[in-house]
C-alpha positions as a Markdown table, in Angstrom:
| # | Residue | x | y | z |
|---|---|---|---|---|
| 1 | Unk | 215.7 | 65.0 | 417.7 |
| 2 | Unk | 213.0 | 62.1 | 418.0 |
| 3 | Unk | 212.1 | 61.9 | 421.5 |
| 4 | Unk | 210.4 | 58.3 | 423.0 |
| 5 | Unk | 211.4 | 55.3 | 424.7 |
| 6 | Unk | 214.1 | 52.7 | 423.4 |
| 7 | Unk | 212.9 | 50.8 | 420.5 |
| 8 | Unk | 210.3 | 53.7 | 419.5 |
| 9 | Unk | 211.0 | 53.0 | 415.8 |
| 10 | Unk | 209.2 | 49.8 | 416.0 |
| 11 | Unk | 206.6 | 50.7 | 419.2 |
| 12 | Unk | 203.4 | 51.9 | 418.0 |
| 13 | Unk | 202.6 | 54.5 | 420.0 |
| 14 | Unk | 203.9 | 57.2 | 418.0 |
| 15 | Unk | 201.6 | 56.2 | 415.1 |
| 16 | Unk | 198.8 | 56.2 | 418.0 |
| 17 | Unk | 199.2 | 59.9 | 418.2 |
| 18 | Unk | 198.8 | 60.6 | 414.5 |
| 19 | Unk | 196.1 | 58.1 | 414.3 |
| 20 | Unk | 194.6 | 60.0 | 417.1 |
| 21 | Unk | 195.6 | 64.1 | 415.8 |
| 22 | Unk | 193.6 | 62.4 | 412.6 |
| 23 | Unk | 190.5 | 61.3 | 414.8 |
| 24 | Unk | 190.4 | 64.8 | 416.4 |
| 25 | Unk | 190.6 | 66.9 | 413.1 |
| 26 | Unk | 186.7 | 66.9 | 412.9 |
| 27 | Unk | 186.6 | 68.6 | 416.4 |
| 28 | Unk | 189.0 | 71.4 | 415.3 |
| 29 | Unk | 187.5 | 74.3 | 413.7 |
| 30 | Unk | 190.7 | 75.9 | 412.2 |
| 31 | Unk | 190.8 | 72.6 | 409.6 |
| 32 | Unk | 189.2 | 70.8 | 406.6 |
| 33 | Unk | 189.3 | 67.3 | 408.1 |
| 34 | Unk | 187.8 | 66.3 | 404.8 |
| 35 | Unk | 191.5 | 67.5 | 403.1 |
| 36 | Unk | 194.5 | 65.6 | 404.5 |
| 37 | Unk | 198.0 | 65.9 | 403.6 |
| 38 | Unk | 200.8 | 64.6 | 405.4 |
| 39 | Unk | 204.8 | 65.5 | 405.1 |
| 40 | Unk | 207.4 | 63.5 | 407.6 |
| 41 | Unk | 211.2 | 63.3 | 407.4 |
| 42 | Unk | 213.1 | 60.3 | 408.8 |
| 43 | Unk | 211.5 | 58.9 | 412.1 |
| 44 | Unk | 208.4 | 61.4 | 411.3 |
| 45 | Unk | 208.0 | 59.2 | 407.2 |
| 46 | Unk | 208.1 | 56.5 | 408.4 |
| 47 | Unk | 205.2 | 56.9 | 411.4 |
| 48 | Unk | 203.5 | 58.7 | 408.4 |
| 49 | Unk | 203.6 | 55.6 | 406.2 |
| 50 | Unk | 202.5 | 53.3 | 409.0 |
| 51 | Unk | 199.5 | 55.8 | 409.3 |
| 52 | Unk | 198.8 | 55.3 | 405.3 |
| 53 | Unk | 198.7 | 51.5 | 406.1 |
| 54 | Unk | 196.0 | 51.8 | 408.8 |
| 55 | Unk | 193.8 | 54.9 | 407.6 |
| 56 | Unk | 192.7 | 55.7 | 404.2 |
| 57 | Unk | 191.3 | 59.3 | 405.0 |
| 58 | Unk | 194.7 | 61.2 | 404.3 |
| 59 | Unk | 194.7 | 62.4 | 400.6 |
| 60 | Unk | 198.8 | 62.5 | 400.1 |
| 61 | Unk | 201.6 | 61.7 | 401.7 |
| 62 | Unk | 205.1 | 63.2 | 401.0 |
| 63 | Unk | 208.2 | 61.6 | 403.0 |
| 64 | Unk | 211.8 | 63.7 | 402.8 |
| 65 | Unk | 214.7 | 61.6 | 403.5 |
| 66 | Unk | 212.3 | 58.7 | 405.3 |
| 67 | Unk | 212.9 | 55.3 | 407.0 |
| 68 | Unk | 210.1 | 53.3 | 407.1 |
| 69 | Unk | 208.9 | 50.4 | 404.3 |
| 70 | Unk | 210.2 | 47.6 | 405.9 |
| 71 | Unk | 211.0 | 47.3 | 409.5 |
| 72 | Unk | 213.8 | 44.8 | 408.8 |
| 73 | Unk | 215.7 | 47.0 | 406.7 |
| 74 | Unk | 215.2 | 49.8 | 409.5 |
| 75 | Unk | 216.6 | 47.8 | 412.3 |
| 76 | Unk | 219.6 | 47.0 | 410.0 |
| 77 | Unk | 220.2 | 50.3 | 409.4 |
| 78 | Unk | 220.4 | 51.7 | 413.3 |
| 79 | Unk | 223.5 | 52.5 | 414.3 |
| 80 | Unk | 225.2 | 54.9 | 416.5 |
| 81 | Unk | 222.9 | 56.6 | 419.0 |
| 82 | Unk | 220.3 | 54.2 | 417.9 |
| 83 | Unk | 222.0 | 51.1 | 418.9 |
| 84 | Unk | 220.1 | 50.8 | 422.6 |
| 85 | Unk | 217.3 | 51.3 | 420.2 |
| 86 | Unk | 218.0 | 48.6 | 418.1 |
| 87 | Unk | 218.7 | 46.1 | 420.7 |
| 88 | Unk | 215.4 | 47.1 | 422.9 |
| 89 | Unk | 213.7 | 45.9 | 419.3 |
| 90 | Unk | 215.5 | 43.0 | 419.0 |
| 91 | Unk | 215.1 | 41.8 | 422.6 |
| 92 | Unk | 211.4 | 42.7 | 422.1 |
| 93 | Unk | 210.6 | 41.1 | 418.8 |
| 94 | Unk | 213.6 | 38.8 | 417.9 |
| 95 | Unk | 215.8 | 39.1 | 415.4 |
| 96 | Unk | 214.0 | 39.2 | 411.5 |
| 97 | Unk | 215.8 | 35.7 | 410.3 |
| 98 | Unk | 214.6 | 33.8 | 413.9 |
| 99 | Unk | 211.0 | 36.1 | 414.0 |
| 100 | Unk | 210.2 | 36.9 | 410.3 |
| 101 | Unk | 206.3 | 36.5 | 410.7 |
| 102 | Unk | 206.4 | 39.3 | 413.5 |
| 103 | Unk | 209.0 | 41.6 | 411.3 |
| 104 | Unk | 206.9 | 41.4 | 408.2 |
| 105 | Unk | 204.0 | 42.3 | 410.0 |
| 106 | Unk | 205.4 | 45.5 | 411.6 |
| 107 | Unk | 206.9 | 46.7 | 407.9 |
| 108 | Unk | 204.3 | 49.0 | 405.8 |
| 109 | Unk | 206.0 | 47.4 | 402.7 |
| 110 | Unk | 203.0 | 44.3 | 403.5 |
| 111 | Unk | 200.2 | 46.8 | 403.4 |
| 112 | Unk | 201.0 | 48.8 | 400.2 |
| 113 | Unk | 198.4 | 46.5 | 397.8 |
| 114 | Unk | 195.3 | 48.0 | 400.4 |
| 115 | Unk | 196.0 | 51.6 | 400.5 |
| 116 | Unk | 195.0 | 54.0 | 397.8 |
| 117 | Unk | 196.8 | 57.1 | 399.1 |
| 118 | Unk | 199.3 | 58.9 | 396.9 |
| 119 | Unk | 203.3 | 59.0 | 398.1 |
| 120 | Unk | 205.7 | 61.8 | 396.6 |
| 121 | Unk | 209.0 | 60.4 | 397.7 |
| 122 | Unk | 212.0 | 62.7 | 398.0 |
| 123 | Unk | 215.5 | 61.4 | 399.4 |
| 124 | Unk | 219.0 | 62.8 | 399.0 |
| 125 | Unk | 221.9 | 60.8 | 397.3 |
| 126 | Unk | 224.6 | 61.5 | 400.2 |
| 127 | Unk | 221.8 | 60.6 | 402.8 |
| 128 | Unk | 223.6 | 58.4 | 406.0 |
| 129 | Unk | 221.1 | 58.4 | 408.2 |
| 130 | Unk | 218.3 | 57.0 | 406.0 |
| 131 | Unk | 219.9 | 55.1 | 403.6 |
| 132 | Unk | 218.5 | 56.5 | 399.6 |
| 133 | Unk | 218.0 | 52.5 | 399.2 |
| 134 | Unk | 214.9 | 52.5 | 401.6 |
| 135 | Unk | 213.1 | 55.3 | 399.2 |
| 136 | Unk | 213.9 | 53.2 | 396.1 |
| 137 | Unk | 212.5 | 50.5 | 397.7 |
| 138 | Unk | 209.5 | 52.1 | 398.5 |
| 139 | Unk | 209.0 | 53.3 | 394.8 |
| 140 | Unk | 209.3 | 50.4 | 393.3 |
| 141 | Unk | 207.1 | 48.5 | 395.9 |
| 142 | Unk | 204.3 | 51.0 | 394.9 |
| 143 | Unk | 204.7 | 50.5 | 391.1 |
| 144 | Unk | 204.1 | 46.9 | 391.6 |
| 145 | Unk | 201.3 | 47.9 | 394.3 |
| 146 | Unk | 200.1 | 50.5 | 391.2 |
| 147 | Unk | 200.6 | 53.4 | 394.0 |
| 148 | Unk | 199.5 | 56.8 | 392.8 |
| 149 | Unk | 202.9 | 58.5 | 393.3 |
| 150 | Unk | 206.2 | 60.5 | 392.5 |
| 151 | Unk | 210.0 | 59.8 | 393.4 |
| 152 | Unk | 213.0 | 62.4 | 393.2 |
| 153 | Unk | 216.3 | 62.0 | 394.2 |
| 154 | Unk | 218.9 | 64.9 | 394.7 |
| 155 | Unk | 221.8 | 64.4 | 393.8 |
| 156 | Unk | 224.8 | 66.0 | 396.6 |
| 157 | Unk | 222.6 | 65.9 | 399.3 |
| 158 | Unk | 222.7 | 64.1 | 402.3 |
| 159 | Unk | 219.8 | 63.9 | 405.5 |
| 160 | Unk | 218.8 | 67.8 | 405.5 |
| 161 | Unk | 218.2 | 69.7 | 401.7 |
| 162 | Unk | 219.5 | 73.0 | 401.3 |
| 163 | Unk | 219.8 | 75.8 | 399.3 |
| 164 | Unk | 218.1 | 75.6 | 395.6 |
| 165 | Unk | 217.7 | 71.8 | 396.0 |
| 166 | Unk | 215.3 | 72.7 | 399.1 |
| 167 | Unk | 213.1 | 74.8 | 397.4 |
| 168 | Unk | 212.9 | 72.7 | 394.5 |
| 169 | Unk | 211.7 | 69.9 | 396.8 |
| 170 | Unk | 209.4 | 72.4 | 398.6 |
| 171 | Unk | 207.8 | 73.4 | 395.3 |
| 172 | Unk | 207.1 | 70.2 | 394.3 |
| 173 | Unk | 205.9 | 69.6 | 397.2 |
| 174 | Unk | 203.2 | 72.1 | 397.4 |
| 175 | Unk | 202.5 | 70.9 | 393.5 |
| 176 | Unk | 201.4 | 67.3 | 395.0 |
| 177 | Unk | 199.6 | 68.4 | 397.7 |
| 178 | Unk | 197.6 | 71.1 | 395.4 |
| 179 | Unk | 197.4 | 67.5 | 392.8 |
| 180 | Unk | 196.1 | 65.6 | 395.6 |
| 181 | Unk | 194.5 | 67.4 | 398.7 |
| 182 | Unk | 193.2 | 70.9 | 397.4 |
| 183 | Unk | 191.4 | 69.3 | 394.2 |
């Protein structure tokens, strides 16, 4: 489970930490910070992504199962647990009709044209918690951006791969990340 305050998804502070684990990776001694590759699932994608709009110094990203392009679509898509989440957000920012300018500016989907990183993007058919719509999105967004990238779906699966379909996604995972970061 995602841990942080209500209304994380849209706080930046999250993406602070990467941003800041990517500023430290020159100080570590265990680490090519020359080499970058980054891998999130849901919450973790789509702090990756915002990451990718601010930084160009990480070589691929692969997101599994990812919220993420457009914050609008995210809030939308909170339910459940995630509705004291969702109203922190709106009470904070308005809702996207009534505060569009602040919305569009906090969705990744407006920075795609200016970053250069490569996205493999992998999401599952049956997937409820991030809806397979989002990755689509995303895809095509990146075709019109001319986005250096890949897109899978897998058919029968929902949040979490398993099984065959896991490894599959696994190896082709490893494949971009040799593609993109090791070469």
């Amino acid at each position: 489970d995602s841990e942080g305050p209500p209304g994380d998804h849209f706080d930046p502070g999250w993406t602070h930490d990467v941003l800041n684990l990517l500023d430290a990776l020159p100080n570590l001694d265990f680490v090519d910070p020359e080499r970058v590759g980054m891998w999130g699932h849901s919450t973790g994608g789509e702090i990756a992504l915002q990451v990718v709009t601010a930084r160009d110094n990480v070589d691929a990203l692969v997101l599994f199962g990812s919220l993420g392009v457009d914050a609008a679509d995210n809030l939308a898509a909170m339910q459940g647990e995630d509705r004291d989440r969702r109203a922190f957000a709106i009470q904070r920012y308005g809702l996207p009709p009534e505060a569009s300018e602040v919305w569009t500016k906090l969705s990744p989907i407006t920075y795609l044209p200016d970053i250069s990183t490569p996205i493999s993007i992998h999401h599952g058919s049956l997937d409820e918690e991030a809806p397979p719509a989002v990755s689509a999105r995303l895809w095509q967004a990146m075709q019109v951006a001319n986005l250096s990238g890949e897109y899978y779906t897998y058919r029968d699966q929902g949040h979490f791969f398993a099984g065959p379909v896991w490894t599959l996604a696994m190896e082709r995972t490893l494949a971009f990340f040799d593609q993109y970061v090791k070469e």
